[in-house]
N, C-alpha and C positions, 0 to 999 in steps of 0.2 A: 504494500500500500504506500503510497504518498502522500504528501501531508495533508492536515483537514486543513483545509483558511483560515485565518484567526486562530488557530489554538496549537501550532507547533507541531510536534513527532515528538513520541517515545523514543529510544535509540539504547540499546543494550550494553551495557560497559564497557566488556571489553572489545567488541568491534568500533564502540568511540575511540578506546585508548589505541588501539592499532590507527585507524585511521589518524588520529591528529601524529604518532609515531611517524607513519608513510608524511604526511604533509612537513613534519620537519629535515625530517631527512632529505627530502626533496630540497627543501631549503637549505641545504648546505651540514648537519647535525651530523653523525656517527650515530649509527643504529642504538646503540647502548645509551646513549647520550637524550636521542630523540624519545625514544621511550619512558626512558628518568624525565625527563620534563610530561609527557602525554599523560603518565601517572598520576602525576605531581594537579593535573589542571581534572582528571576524572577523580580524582579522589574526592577534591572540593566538591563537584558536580554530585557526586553519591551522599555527600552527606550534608547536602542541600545548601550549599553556600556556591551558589551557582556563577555570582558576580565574577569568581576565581577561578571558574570552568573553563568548558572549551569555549564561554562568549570569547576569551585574551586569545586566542590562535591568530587572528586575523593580525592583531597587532603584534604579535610575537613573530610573525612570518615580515612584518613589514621593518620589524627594527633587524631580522636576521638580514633581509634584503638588503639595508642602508648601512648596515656594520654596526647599526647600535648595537646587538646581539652578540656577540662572536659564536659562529658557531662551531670555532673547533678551538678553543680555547687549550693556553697553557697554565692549569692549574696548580699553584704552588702551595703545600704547607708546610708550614716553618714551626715547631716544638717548639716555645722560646723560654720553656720550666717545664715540670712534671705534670704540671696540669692546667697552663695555659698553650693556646696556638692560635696562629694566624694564618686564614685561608687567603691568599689573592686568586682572586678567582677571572682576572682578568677577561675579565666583562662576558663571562660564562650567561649561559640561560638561568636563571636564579634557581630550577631548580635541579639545575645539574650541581651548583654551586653548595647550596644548601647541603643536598643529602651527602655529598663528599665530607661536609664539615660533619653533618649528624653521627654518618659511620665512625666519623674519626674519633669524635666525641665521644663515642659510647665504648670504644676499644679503648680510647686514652681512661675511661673511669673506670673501665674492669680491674687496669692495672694499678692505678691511682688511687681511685675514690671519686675522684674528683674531675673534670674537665670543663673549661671553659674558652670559648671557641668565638671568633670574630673574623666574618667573610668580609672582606674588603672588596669592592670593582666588580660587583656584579651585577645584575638584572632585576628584573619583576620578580621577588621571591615567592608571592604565591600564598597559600596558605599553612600560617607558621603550625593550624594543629597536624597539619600532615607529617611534620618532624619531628615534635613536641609528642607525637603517639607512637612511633617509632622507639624513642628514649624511655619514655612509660613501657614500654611491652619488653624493654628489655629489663627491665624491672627497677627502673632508677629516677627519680623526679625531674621532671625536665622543666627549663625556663628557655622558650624561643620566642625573638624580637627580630624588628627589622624597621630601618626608616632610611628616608630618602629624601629629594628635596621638597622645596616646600607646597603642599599643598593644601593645608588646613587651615584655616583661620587660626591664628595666637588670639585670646581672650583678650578682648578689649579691642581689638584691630579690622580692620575693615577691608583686610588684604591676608593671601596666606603668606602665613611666618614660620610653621613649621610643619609635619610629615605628618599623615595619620596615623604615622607608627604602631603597626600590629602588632601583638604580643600573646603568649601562649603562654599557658602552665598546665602540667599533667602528672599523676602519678597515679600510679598501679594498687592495684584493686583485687580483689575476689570474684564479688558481684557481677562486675560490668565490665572488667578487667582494667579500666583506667576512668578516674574523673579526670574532666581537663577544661580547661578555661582559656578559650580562644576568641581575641576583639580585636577590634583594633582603638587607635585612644580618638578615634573619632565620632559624630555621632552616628554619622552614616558612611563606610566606604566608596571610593571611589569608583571600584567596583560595582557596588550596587547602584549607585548612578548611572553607571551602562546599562545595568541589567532593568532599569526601567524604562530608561531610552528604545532598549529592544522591545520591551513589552508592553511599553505606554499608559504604567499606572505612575501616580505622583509619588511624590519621596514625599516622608513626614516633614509636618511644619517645624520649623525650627535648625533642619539636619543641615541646609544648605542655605548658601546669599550666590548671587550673581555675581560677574565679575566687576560693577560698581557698588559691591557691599550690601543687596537688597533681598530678604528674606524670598524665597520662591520657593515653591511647593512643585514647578515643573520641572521634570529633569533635563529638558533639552535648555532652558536656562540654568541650570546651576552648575557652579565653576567650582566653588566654593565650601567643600565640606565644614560642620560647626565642629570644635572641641567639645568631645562627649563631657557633661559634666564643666562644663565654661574649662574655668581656670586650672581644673583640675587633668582632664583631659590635655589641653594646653602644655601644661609643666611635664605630666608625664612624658610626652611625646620631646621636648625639649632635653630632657633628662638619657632617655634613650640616646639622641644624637651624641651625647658627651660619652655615654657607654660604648658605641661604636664607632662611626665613625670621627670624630674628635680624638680617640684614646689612639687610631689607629693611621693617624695622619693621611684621612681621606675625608674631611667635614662636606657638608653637601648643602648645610643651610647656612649659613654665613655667610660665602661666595656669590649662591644665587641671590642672595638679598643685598650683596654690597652692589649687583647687578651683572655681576661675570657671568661669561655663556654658560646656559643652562644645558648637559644633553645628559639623559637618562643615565641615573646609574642607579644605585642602593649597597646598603652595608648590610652585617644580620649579626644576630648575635647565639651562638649555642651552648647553653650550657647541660651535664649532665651531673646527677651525682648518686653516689650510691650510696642506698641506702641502708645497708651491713654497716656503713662507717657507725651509724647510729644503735644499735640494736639489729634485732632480727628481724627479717624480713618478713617472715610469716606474718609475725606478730604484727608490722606496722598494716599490711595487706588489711587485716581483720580490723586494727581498730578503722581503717578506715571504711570498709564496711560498716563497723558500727554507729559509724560518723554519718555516714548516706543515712543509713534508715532511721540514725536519729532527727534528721532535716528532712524526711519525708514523711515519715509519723507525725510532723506538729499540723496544729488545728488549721483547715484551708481557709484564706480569704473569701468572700463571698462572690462566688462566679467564676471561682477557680476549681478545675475541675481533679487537678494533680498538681503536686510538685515533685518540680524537675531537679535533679542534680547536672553542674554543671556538665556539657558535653553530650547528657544524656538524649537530648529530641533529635541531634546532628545522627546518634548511632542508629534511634530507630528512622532515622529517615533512611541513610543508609542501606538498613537492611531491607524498605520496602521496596527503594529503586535497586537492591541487589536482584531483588524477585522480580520487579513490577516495571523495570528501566527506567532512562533517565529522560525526563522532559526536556527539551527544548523549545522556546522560540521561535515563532515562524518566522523574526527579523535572523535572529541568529544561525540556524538552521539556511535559512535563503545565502546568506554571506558565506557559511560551510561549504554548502554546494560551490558559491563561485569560487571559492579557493581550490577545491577540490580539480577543478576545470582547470585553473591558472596552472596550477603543477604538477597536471594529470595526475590524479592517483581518483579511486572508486570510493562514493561517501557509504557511510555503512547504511544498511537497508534497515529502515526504519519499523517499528514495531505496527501491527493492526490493532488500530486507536475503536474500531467500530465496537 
């Protein structure tokens, strides 16, 4: 079947993750490489943070085109202690970038305890809980971040001043196998501002201003994501910049706001740790089970139907698009196919919507 009008295609996992794999490779990628990034964009898509999906292919193909991408990049890490490192990821796909650092990360804490990890010169990193869950499942607490330049409003400012800078936290579990806590410190990403532009519903009041400073509810006006939380969101996201990029002599907001050329980049930050340094593992597993169902047994707000632990609706979404496939956009979808055309390769065959 082909699409219904208005309402998109289903499309099945892994024939997306193949497909956007064949579309980068075509674009210049190493197989291994094209697929670490294809992963990286269906994973968001499965657990319903779509903005991070395959809607970015079209712009990740167009930055591998112009060189903003690299797409065979010479990745470097440098041990610089027992339990810090620096990735240059020399303008790697973020998340070819990223999971290099993640790996590294979670073999430097086996032997450590401890690792803490900073990608320098890289790309759109994606979504931090796709590596953040990674570090969790291997049974160790994870903190992933990532910012870049400015595109958020600073509180109080009528311009952006600093990054939405996304941040993760995850650890291992029993239950559910990990809680984890993935945002970004804006109120709405800029992601999901594409992903209504595709779909043509409004962004909430407040999330975005236009590019002369003016509240908008459309997404085909807003330039301008809000600091989640004003001032709070704001500092966080300024905070991060100093953690990554500042500590690692690659700043990103500084530059573009003294007014030097601005051309795509991002920093990230990976940390792992294990949790035997602390006691036993079982034991911390369980008390945090005990922790979930003591935040799920308290009395509901009225009109609330459950409560969630963190990470928990992203899993069950996950597993219903494992079974039920992944929705798409009739914008984003329409743009699939023209890329598909552009670099010959076959779009996957969409699931029967009747």
């Amino acid at each position: 079947m082909t699409e219904t009008p208005g309402n998109g295609v289903v499309v099945d996992p892994e024939p997306l993750a193949r497909f956007c794999a064949d579309v980068f490779e075509r674009a210049g990628m190493d197989r291994n490489s094209a697929r670490t990034q294809a992963d990286v964009l269906v994973w968001a898509n499965l657990h319903g943070v779509d903005s991070h999906g395959a809607l970015r292919v079209p712009r990740y193909v167009a930055w591998l085109s112009s060189g903003v991408m690299n797409p065979r990049p010479r990745i470097r890490i440098d041990d610089n202690s027992p339990a810090t490192f620096v990735v240059d990821a020399d303008r790697a796909a973020g998340g070819v970038a990223m999971q290099a650092a993640t790996r590294h990360a979670i073999a430097k804490a086996r032997s450590n305890g401890l690792a803490w990890g900073i990608v320098r010169k890289t790309t759109h990193t994606g979504p931090m809980g796709y590596y953040a869950a990674q570090i969790a499942e291997a049974g160790m607490l994870a903190i992933v971040a990532s910012s870049s330049r400015p595109l958020m409003a600073y509180h109080g400012a009528r311009k952006a001043g600093v990054a939405t800078s996304p941040i993760a936290m995850a650890a291992p579990c029993n239950e559910s196998d990990l809680v984890m806590l993935d945002m970004a410190t804006a109120e709405i990403a800029i992601g999901k501002i594409l992903k209504a532009r595709a779909t043509g519903d409004p962004i909430p009041p407040g999330s975005a201003m236009t590019a002369d400073g003016k509240p908008t509810t459309n997404p085909l006006e807003a330039a301008v994501p809000m600091p989640l939380a004003g001032p709070r969101g704001a500092g966080l996201s300024l905070l991060l910049e100093c953690f990554q990029g500042v500590l690692v002599d690659h700043p990103l907001l500084a530059p573009a706001l003294r007014g030097e050329p601005v051309v795509h980049s991002q920093n990230g930050l990976v940390a792992a740790i294990d949790i035997g340094l602390f006691g036993d593992v079982k034991a911390f597993r369980q008390r945090i089970d005990d922790l979930g169902e003591a935040i799920k047994s308290l009395p509901r707000a009225e009109g609330i139907d459950a409560i969630y632990l963190p990470g928990e609706i992203e899993r069950e979404t996950a597993a219903k698009r494992r079974r039920d496939g992944i929705p798409l956009p009739s914008k984003t979808w329409k743009v699939l196919r023209q890329i598909a055309r552009d670099v010959g390769v076959e779009t996957p065959q969409p699931r029967d919507q009747r």
